[in-house]
C-alpha positions as CSV (number, residue, x, y, z in Angstrom):
1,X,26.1,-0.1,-11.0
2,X,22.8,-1.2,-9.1
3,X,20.3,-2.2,-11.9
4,X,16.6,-2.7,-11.0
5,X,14.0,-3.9,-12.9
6,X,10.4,-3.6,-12.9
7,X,8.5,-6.1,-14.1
8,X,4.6,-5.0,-15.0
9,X,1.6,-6.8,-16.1
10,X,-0.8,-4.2,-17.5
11,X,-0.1,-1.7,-14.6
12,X,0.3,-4.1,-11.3
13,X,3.9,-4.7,-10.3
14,X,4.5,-8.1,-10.4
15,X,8.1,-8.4,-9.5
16,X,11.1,-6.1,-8.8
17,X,14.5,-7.1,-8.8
18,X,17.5,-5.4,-7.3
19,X,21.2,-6.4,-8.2
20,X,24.6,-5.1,-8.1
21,X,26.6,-3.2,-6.2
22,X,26.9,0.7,-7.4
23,X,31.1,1.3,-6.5
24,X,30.5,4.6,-5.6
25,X,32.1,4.2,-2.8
26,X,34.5,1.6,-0.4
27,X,32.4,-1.0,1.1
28,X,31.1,0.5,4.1
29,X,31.2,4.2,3.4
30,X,29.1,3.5,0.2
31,X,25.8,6.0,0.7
32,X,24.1,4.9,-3.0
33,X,24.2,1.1,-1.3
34,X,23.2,1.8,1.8
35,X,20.3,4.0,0.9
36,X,19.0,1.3,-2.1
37,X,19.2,-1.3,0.6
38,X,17.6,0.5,3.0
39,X,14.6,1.8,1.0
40,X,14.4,-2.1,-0.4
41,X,14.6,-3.8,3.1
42,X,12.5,-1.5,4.8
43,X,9.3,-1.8,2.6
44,X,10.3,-6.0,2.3
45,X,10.0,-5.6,6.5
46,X,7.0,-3.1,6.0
47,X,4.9,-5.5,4.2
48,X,5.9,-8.5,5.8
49,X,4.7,-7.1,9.0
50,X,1.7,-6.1,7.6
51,X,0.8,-8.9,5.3
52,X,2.5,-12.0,5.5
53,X,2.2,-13.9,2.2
54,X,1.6,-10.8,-0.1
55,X,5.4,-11.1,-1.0
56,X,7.8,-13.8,-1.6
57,X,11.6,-12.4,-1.5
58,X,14.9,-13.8,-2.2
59,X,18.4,-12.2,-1.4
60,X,21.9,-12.6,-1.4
61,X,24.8,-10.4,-1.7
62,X,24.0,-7.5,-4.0
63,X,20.8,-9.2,-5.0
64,X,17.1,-9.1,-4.2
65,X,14.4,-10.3,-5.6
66,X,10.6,-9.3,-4.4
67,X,7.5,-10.9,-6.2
68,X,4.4,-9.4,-5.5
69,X,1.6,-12.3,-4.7
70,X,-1.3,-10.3,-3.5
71,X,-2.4,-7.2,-4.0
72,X,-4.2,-4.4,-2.3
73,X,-4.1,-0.8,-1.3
74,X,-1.9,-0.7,1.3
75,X,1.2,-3.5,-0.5
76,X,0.8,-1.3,-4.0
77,X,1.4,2.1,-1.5
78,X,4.4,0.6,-0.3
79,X,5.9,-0.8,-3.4
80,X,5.3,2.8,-5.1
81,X,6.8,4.3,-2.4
82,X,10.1,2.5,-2.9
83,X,10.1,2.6,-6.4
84,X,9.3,6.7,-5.7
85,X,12.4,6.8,-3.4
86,X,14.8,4.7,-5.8
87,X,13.7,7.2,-8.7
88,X,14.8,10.0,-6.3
89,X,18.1,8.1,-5.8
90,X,18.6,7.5,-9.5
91,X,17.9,11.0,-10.4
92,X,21.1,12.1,-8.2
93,X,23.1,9.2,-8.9
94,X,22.5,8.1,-12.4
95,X,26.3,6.7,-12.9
96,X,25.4,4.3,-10.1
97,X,21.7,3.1,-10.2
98,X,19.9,2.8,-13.6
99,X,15.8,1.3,-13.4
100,X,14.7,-0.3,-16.2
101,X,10.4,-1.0,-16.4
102,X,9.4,-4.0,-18.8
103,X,5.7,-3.8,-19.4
104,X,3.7,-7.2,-20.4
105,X,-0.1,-6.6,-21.5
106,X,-1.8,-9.1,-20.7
107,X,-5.5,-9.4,-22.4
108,X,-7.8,-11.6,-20.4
Protein backbone atom coordinates (compact mmCIF):
# COMPACT_ATOMS: atom_id res chain seq x y z
CA UNK A 1 0.00 0.00 0.00
CA UNK A 2 1.25 3.72 -0.82
CA UNK A 3 0.85 5.68 2.51
CA UNK A 4 1.16 9.49 2.39
CA UNK A 5 1.31 11.76 5.04
CA UNK A 6 0.55 15.23 5.49
CA UNK A 7 2.14 17.06 7.83
CA UNK A 8 0.32 20.64 8.88
CA UNK A 9 1.17 23.50 11.06
CA UNK A 10 -2.06 25.38 11.76
CA UNK A 11 -3.24 25.07 8.09
CA UNK A 12 0.20 25.54 5.80
CA UNK A 13 1.56 22.18 4.54
CA UNK A 14 4.76 21.82 5.85
CA UNK A 15 5.83 18.55 4.50
CA UNK A 16 4.32 15.61 2.51
CA UNK A 17 5.75 12.34 2.39
CA UNK A 18 5.02 9.55 -0.14
CA UNK A 19 6.17 5.80 0.52
CA UNK A 20 5.45 2.47 -0.57
CA UNK A 21 4.61 0.72 -3.39
CA UNK A 22 0.66 -0.08 -3.77
CA UNK A 23 0.95 -4.03 -5.47
CA UNK A 24 -1.91 -3.50 -7.41
CA UNK A 25 -0.32 -4.51 -10.11
CA UNK A 26 3.18 -6.20 -11.67
CA UNK A 27 5.85 -3.68 -11.84
CA UNK A 28 5.36 -1.87 -14.88
CA UNK A 29 1.71 -2.39 -15.60
CA UNK A 30 0.94 -0.87 -12.03
CA UNK A 31 -1.61 2.21 -12.96
CA UNK A 32 -2.10 3.22 -8.82
CA UNK A 33 1.97 3.70 -9.06
CA UNK A 34 2.31 5.29 -12.01
CA UNK A 35 -0.51 7.81 -11.48
CA UNK A 36 0.87 8.63 -7.57
CA UNK A 37 4.25 9.21 -9.09
CA UNK A 38 3.22 11.05 -11.75
CA UNK A 39 0.90 13.56 -9.84
CA UNK A 40 3.94 13.68 -7.12
CA UNK A 41 6.86 14.31 -9.79
CA UNK A 42 4.95 16.54 -11.88
CA UNK A 43 4.09 19.25 -9.24
CA UNK A 44 7.99 18.53 -7.56
CA UNK A 45 9.07 19.66 -11.51
CA UNK A 46 6.18 22.29 -11.44
CA UNK A 47 7.46 24.16 -8.54
CA UNK A 48 10.96 23.68 -9.08
CA UNK A 49 10.64 25.36 -12.37
CA UNK A 50 8.77 27.99 -11.03
CA UNK A 51 10.48 28.56 -7.67
CA UNK A 52 13.69 27.17 -7.03
CA UNK A 53 14.21 26.95 -3.29
CA UNK A 54 10.45 26.91 -2.18
CA UNK A 55 10.90 23.04 -1.87
CA UNK A 56 13.58 20.67 -0.70
CA UNK A 57 12.82 16.92 -1.88
CA UNK A 58 14.30 13.61 -1.31
CA UNK A 59 13.51 10.29 -3.19
CA UNK A 60 14.33 6.88 -3.57
CA UNK A 61 12.59 3.84 -4.60
CA UNK A 62 9.02 4.00 -3.36
CA UNK A 63 9.87 6.99 -1.39
CA UNK A 64 9.54 10.80 -1.55
CA UNK A 65 9.78 13.28 0.67
CA UNK A 66 8.78 17.14 -0.20
CA UNK A 67 9.19 19.88 2.52
CA UNK A 68 7.66 22.99 1.84
CA UNK A 69 10.29 26.04 2.56
CA UNK A 70 8.44 29.05 1.23
CA UNK A 71 5.22 29.81 0.74
CA UNK A 72 3.02 31.70 -1.55
CA UNK A 73 -0.03 31.55 -3.88
CA UNK A 74 1.07 29.93 -6.65
CA UNK A 75 3.51 26.67 -4.38
CA UNK A 76 0.19 26.25 -1.92
CA UNK A 77 -1.99 25.97 -5.55
CA UNK A 78 0.14 23.38 -6.66
CA UNK A 79 0.57 21.37 -3.52
CA UNK A 80 -3.42 21.39 -3.18
CA UNK A 81 -3.65 20.35 -6.42
CA UNK A 82 -1.78 17.15 -5.84
CA UNK A 83 -3.07 16.41 -2.69
CA UNK A 84 -6.73 17.03 -4.68
CA UNK A 85 -5.58 14.47 -7.34
CA UNK A 86 -4.17 11.80 -4.74
CA UNK A 87 -7.65 12.11 -2.79
CA UNK A 88 -9.21 11.32 -6.23
CA UNK A 89 -6.84 8.32 -6.45
CA UNK A 90 -7.51 7.19 -2.94
CA UNK A 91 -11.15 7.47 -3.33
CA UNK A 92 -11.07 4.73 -6.24
CA UNK A 93 -8.27 2.81 -4.89
CA UNK A 94 -8.60 2.76 -1.22
CA UNK A 95 -6.91 -0.97 -0.81
CA UNK A 96 -3.91 0.57 -2.35
CA UNK A 97 -3.25 4.26 -1.21
CA UNK A 98 -4.37 5.39 2.28
CA UNK A 99 -3.53 9.58 3.27
CA UNK A 100 -3.14 10.19 6.66
CA UNK A 101 -3.16 14.36 7.79
CA UNK A 102 -1.29 15.16 11.21
CA UNK A 103 -2.22 18.55 12.29
CA UNK A 104 0.33 20.57 14.73
CA UNK A 105 -1.06 24.05 16.17
CA UNK A 106 1.30 26.05 16.66
CA UNK A 107 0.47 29.32 18.85
CA UNK A 108 2.96 32.12 18.21
Amino acid sequence: MIKVIIKKNNELIENITISGHSLYDEYGKDIVCASVSSIAITTVNGILNIYNDAIDYKENDGYLNIKILNHNNVVDSLIKNMIDLLNSLEKDYKKYINIKEEVSICHN
